[in-house]
LOVOKE-735759 format. One record per residue (C-alpha): residue in one letter; x, y, z. Coordinates in steps of 0.5 Angstrom, whole numbers, plus 500, padded with zeros to 3 digits. Layout:
AXYZ/...
This chain:
X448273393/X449280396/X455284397/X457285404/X459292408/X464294412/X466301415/X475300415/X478304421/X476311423/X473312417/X465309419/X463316415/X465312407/X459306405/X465300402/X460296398/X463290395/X459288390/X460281387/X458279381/X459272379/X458269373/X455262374/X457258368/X460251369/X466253370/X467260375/X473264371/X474270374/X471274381/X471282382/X471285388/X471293391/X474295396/X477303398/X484305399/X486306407/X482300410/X485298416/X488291416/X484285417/X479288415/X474282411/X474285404/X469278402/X468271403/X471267398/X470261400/X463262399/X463266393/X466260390/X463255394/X468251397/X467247402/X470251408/X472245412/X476243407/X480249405/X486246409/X485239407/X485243400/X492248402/X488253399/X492259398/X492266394/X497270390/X497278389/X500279384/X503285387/X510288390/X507286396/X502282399/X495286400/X490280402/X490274404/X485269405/X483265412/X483258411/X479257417/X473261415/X474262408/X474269408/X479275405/X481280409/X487286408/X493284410/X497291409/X494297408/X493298401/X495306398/X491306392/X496313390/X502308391/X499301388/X497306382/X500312381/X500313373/X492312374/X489319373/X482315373/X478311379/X480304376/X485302380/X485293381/X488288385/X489282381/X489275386/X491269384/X487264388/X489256387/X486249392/X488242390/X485235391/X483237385/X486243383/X483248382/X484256379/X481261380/X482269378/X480274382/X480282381/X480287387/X478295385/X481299389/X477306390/X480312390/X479317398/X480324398/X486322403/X491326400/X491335399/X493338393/X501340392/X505345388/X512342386/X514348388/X512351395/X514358392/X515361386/X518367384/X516372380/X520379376/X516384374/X517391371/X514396375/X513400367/X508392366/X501394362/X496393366/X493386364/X499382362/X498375363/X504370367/X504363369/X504359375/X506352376/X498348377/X498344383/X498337383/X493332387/X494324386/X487323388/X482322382/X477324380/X472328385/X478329389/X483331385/X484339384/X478343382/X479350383/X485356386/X484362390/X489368390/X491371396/X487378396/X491383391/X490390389/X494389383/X493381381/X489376381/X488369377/X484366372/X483359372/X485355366/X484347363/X488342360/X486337355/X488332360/X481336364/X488338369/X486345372/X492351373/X492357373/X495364370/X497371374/X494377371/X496384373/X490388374/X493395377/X499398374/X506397379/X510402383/X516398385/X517405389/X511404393/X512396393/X518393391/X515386393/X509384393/X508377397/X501372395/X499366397/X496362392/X491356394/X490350390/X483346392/X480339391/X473336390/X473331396/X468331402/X470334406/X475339401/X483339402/X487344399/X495345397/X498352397/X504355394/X508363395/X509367390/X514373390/X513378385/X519382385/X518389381/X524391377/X526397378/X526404371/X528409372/X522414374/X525418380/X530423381/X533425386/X532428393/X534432399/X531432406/X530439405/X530444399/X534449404/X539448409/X541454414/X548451417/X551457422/X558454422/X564458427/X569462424/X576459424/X573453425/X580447423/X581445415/X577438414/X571440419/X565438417/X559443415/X554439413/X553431410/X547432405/X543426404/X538426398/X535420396/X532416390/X526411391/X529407385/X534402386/X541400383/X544404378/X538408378/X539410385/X547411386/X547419387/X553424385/X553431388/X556436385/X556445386/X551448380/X552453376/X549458382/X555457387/X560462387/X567460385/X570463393/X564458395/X567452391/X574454394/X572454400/X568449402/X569442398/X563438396/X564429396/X561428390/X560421393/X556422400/X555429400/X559431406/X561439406/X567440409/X571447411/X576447405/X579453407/X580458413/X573462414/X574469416/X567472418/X570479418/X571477410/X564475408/X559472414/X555468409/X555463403/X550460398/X552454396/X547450391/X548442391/X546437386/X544430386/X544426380/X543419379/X546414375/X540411371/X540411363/X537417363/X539420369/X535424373/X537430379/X535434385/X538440387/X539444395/X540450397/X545450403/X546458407/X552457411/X552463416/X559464419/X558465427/X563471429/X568467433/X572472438/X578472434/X579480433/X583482440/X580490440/X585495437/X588501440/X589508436/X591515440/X589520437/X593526440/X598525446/X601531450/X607530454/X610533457/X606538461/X606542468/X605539474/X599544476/X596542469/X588544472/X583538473/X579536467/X586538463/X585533456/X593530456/X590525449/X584522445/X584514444/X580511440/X578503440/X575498435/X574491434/X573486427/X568482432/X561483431/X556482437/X558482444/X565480441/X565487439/X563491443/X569494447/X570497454/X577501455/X580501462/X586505466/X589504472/X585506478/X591509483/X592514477/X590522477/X586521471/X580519468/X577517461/X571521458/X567518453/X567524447/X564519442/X562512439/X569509441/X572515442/X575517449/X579523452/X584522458/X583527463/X586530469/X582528475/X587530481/X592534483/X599533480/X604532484/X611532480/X615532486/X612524488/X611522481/X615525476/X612521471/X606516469/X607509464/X599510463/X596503460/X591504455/X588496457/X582494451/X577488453/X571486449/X566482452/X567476449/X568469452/X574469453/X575476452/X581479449/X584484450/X590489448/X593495451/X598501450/X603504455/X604512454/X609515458/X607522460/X613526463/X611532468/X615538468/X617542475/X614549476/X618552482/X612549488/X616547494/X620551499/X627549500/X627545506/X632543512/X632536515/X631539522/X628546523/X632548529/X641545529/X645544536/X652545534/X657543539/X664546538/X671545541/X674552543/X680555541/X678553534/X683556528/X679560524/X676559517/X675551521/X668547518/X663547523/X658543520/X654542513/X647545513/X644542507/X637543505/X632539500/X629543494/X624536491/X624541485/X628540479/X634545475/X633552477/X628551481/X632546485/X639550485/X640553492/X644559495/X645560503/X645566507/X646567513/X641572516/X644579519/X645579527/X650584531/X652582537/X656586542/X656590536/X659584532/X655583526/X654574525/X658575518/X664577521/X664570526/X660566521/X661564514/X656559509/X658557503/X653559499/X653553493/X653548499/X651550506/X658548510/X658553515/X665556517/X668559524/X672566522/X676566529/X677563535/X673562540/X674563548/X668558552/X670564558/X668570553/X663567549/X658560550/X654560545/X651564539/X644564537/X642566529/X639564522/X641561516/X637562510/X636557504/X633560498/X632557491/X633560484/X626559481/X622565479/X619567483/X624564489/X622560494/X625560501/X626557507/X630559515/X633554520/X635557527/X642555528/X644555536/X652554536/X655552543/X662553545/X664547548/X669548554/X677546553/X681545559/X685550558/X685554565/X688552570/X686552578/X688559581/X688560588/X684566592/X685564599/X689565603/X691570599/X699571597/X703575593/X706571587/X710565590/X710567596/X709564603/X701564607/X703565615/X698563620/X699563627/X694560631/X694559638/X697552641/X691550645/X687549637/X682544640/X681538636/X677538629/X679547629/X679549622/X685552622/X686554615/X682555608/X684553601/X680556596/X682556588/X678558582/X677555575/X674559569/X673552565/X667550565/X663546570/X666540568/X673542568/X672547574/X671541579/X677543584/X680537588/X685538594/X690535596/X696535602/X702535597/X707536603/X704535610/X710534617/X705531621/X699527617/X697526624/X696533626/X692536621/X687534616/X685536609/X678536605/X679534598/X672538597/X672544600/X679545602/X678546610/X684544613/X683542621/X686539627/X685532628/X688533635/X690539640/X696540639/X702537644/X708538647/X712535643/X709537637/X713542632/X711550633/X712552626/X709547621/X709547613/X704545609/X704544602/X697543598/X695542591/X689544588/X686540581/X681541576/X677535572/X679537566/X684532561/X689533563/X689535570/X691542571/X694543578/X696550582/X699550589/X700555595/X705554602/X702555608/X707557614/X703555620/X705557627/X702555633/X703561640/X701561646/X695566646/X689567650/X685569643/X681564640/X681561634/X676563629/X671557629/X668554622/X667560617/X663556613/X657554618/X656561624/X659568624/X666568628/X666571635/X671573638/X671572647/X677576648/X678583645/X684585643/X686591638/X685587632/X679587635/X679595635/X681595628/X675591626/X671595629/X674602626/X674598619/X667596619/X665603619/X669606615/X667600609/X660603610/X662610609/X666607603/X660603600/X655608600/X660612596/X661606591/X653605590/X653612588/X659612583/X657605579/X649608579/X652614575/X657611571/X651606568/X647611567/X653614563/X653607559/X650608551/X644604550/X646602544/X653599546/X653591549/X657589553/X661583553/X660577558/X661578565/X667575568/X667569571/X669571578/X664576579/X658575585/X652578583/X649583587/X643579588/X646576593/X645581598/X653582599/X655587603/X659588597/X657592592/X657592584/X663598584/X670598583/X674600590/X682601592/X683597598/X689594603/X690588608/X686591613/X681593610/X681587607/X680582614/X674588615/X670586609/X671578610/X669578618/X663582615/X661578609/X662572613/X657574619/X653574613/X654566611/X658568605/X664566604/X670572600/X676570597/X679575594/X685575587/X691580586/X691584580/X697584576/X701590575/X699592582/X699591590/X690591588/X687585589/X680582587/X675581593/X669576590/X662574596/X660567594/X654564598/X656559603/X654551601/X654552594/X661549593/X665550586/X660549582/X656556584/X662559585/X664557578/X658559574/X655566579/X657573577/X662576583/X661583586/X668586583/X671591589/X678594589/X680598593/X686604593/X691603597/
């Protein structure tokens, strides 16, 4: 009877052979079986009813059963066909898991009844490569000396396989490793491990860990494998020292720079690990004491710091050499050279030194004059020492360079005391560093005066107005002039500059102070004599050589009222009585009589008004306030009074008025001679001849004869005159000659008659002749004035003086 063949599950590729051997004797006792692990379930293992030969249509009756003699139960029979199939999936690994062999069975008890029957099965389960190799540890760590001999030989924990047999663990594979490899040992138990062995020395510094794969395989077909980590740490020695990034350090570091600032943080590195890698710093034996005490070193991080003020004017540059040892058993150390390069820092204002000064100096010092020598300097290096001097630029100086940082101030205009006596020069300093500082030095330079300026008056020419009838020695007025210069040179002394006039020298009407320039009246002066005077005052001072100057001084006589109004016409004898006839048949408007006064005062206080102060009749007879004319203002009647007395008063302008009066006796008669029309516009004519007449004619002749003498005579007294003599100022009440009077510039003896002669011809003439008595004598004083001029041209024309013996 042969085994039958059954592929369980997806493993088609696994040949199951049952072999089943039975024992024919007369008594069946036990059944082998085969079967491998994993079959599906209800896969037939064998028929058991056949093998033991039962009857198959009589298992029921029979209640066969099967009994695994097991935790569970993994076959079971078919009591319809007789077969025995899986009931549960058998895992050999689990059923057997101490077996290490390929023997591994199943025992099953079988029993039936009618009769009863026993019967021992057995049921080897075959072991498949259904499960992969595996470490009990999936990584296993390793520490190793870096200072570990090449070929040093380290365990490893073996990967186990709960197959058997074939299937179990055969070999191991390393990861690829320059410095390990395995080497496969085995055990009594014929179990497989393997050992690690160093092959290439290790360097923890150039790998502190190495990381492998170990692989476990096994001998199933198709092959499965198991794989385990192995960290092999390198344990650090002591077998490098200490080192920086660089070996030289160049650090430029600012001057000034704040206590605490950080210079430089060194960093020097030890491959090695722990202990053997803490680094200290510290300063060797090369680094100056002054380094050391200004700068300070952290021995823990390597941290330079400014420990002090740097002063780059002190020292510009530091060495300093720094080591780092490590913290090993054997400690190990590196060293560094650090150049500290201290930048100058435009910390230094410049400096001012002057070298020579000269003050005071004259005012006329020549340009390019050397007044000082400075001198200029900064600590600062670079542009933060150079230094460029500067003075203000509205200043009559100017700065030379001499030599290196060396300058002479010079004059570079014309100095003028007198607009500035003295100059705040200010030396200013500045370096060309950013910012730039600066410093500066003020000097004081003083100018001293030399006599250049003339003494000067405020105005070049003085109008000086001045009452007369002054008292002498009265101030006139202060004349002060202006010397700019100082001391002597400003010290002034006033003259007068000599003039004669009228043989009068100015010193005798005039004196100036000569300290002060007040300038004094010596005597009274009369505005009817003297108007104005015209001379000099000189100003000099009292430099060496002395400076002067002139001013023209013009002083006018300003006229007082103090004359009053005198009447010339109609003439009378002092206090008495003016007659005038005139004929009774006057026509309306006649000119009856004519008041002329003079006034020697000025044209202002010389303005005469007239005025009736008594009048019988204000109906008859009317007076011109201007001119003096007294008319009729209607024919004379009847009824009217034949003598009539009339009072008129003659007023200057001045303040106060001064007044003088004249008493006109009129008689009217009953004549057939006209009166004499209006003397100021035609010469008079007469229509009737009378003797008075004849006298005229008579008189007129002999005025000619009498004025060709008079000519003749003023001609050769003139000429009589010295030259050198002036005369004093005409009287006011003479007419020149130039008005071609009839009367002559002569001195002539007249009487009443002759007088009316020389009236009726001057006044054919268009001139108007007032005539006034001379005291201490019956002589009288005629003057020819043009006609239509008024008081005013009386006042200011020269008159013609006639006197006449009686």
């Amino acid at each position: 009877m042969f085994p039958r063949f059954q592929l369980a599950n997806d493993r088609a590729h696994i040949c199951v052979f049952l072999c089943l051997t039975a024992i024919v004797n007369t008594v069946f006792t036990v059944t082998h079986y085969s079967v491998p692990e994993e079959m599906e379930e209800g896969s037939v293992v064998a028929n058991l009813a056949t093998d033991l030969g039962l009857d198959v249509k009589t298992l029921n009756a029979r209640k066969i059963r099967v009994d695994v003699v097991a935790n569970k139960k993994y076959l079971d029979i078919n009591k319809d066909t007789g077969e025995l199939f899986i009931l549960e999936r058998i895992d050999r690994e689990f059923l057997c898991p101490w077996k290490t062999t390929s023997s591994c069975f199943l025992k099953i008890d079988a029993t039936i009844e009618n009769p009863i029957r026993m019967f021992n099965i057995e049921v080897e389960v075959t072991d498949i490569n259904d499960n992969a190799p595996h470490f009990r540890r999936g990584t296993m760590h390793l520490d190793i000396s870096e200072s570990t001999a090449v070929g040093e030989r380290f365990s490893l924990n073996n990967a186990v396989d709960p197959d058997v047999g074939v299937n179990s663990v055969k070999n191991y594979h390393l990861s690829s490793s320059d410095h390990f490899a395995i080497e496969i040992q085995t055990g009594r138990d014929g179990t497989k491990f393997a050992d690690l062995i160093l092959k290439k020395a290790l360097d923890r510094e150039q790998q502190a860990v190495h990381n492998l794969i170990l692989t476990a395989v096994d001998g199933g077909i198709p092959t499965r494998t198991g794989t385990a980590s192995i960290i092999v740490r390198v344990l650090d020695v002591n077998d490098n020292a200490p080192k920086f990034d660089k070996e030289k350090y160049v650090i430029d570091v600012m001057e000034n720079s704040p206590i605490g600032s950080l210079v430089i943080k060194l960093n020097a590195t030890d491959l090695d690990e722990g202990s053997n890698s803490d680094i200290v710093y510290s300063y060797s034996l090369y680094t100056s004491e002054k380094t050391q005490n200004m700068f300070n070193l952290n021995p823990e991080n390597g941290e330079i710091r400014v420990k002090e003020m740097i002063n780059y004017e002190d020292l510009k540059l530091y060495e300093i050499e720094v080591i780092a040892a490590d913290k090993g058993p054997n400690s190990l150390s590196g060293q560094c050279k650090v150049t500290v390069q201290v930048t100058d820092m435009n910390d230094n204002h410049p400096e001012i030194s002057v070298k020579s000064f000269q003050s005071p100096i004259k005012e006329n010092e020549p340009v390019d004059t050397v007044i000082a020598v400075v001198s200029v300097s900064d600590k600062d290096s670079g542009d933060n020492g150079v230094v460029d001097l500067h003075i203000p630029h509205n200043m009559p100086f100017r700065l030379r360079e001499s030599s290196d940082n060396y300058y002479e101030l010079v004059v570079s205009e014309p100095l003028d005391r007198e607009k500035v006596p003295e100059y705040e020069i200010t030396f200013t300093v500045t370096d060309r560093g950013s910012p730039p500082l600066s410093d500066n030095d003020t000097m004081t330079l003083e100018l001293l005066d030399v006599n250049d300026n003339v003494p000067q008056f405020p105005q070049s020419f003085y109008t000086i107005r001045m009452m007369e009838n002054n008292a002498p020695g009265a101030l006139i007025s202060s004349l002060t002039a202006f010397d700019p210069d100082l001391h002597e040179n400003q010290y002034l002394v006033y003259f007068i500059i000599e003039k004669e006039i009228a043989n009068t020298s100015m010193s005798m009407l005039f004196s100036i102070n000569p300290e002060n320039g007040n300038l004094y009246a010596l005597k009274t002066f009369d505005y009817e004599i003297e108007k104005d005077f015209l001379f000099h005052i000189e100003a000099r001072d009292s430099g060496s050589p002395p400076l002067s100057s002139n001013v023209t001084v013009h002083i006018i006589i300003v006229d007082q009222n103090d004359n009053a109004p005198v009447i010339v016409s109609p003439w009378r004898a002092h206090g008495s009585v003016v007659e005038e006839k005139i004929p009774r048949s006057t026509d309306k408007g006649s000119l009856v009589a004519k008041v002329i006064a003079l006034d020697t005062d000025s044209v202002h206080n010389s303005r005469i008004t007239y005025q009736f102060l008594q009048v019988p009749d204000a109906t008859l007879f009317s007076l011109d306030q201007y001119n003096g004319e007294i008319r009729t203002m209607r024919m004379f009647s009847y009824r009217d009074q034949r003598h009539h007395r009339l009072v008129v008063v003659a007023k200057d302008n001045g303040e106060p008025a001064l007044s003088a009066t004249v008493t006109i006796k009129l008689s009217t008669v009953e004549t057939a001679v006209k009166a004499y029309s209006d003397m100021t516009e035609v010469p008079l004519e007469y229509d009737i001849f009378s003797d008075l007449n004849l006298y005229l004619v008579i008189g007129l002749g002999s005025v000619s004869f009498l004025l060709l003498i008079t000519i003749l005579v003023t001609i050769v007294l003139k000429c009589q005159k010295p030259k050198a003599s002036k005369a004093a100022p005409p009287c006011r009440n003479s007419v020149a000659s130039e008005r071609n009077s009839t009367i002559a510039d002569s001195t002539l003896v007249s009487n009443d008659a002759y007088w009316y002669s020389l009236f009726l011809a001057e006044t054919r003439k268009g001139k108007l002749v007032v005539r006034q008595p001379v005291p201490k004598g019956s002589r009288y004083i005629v003057s020819s004035i043009p006609r239509g001029t008024g008081l005013t041209d009386t006042s200011d024309s020269a008159a013609s003086t006639l006197q006449y013996p009686k």
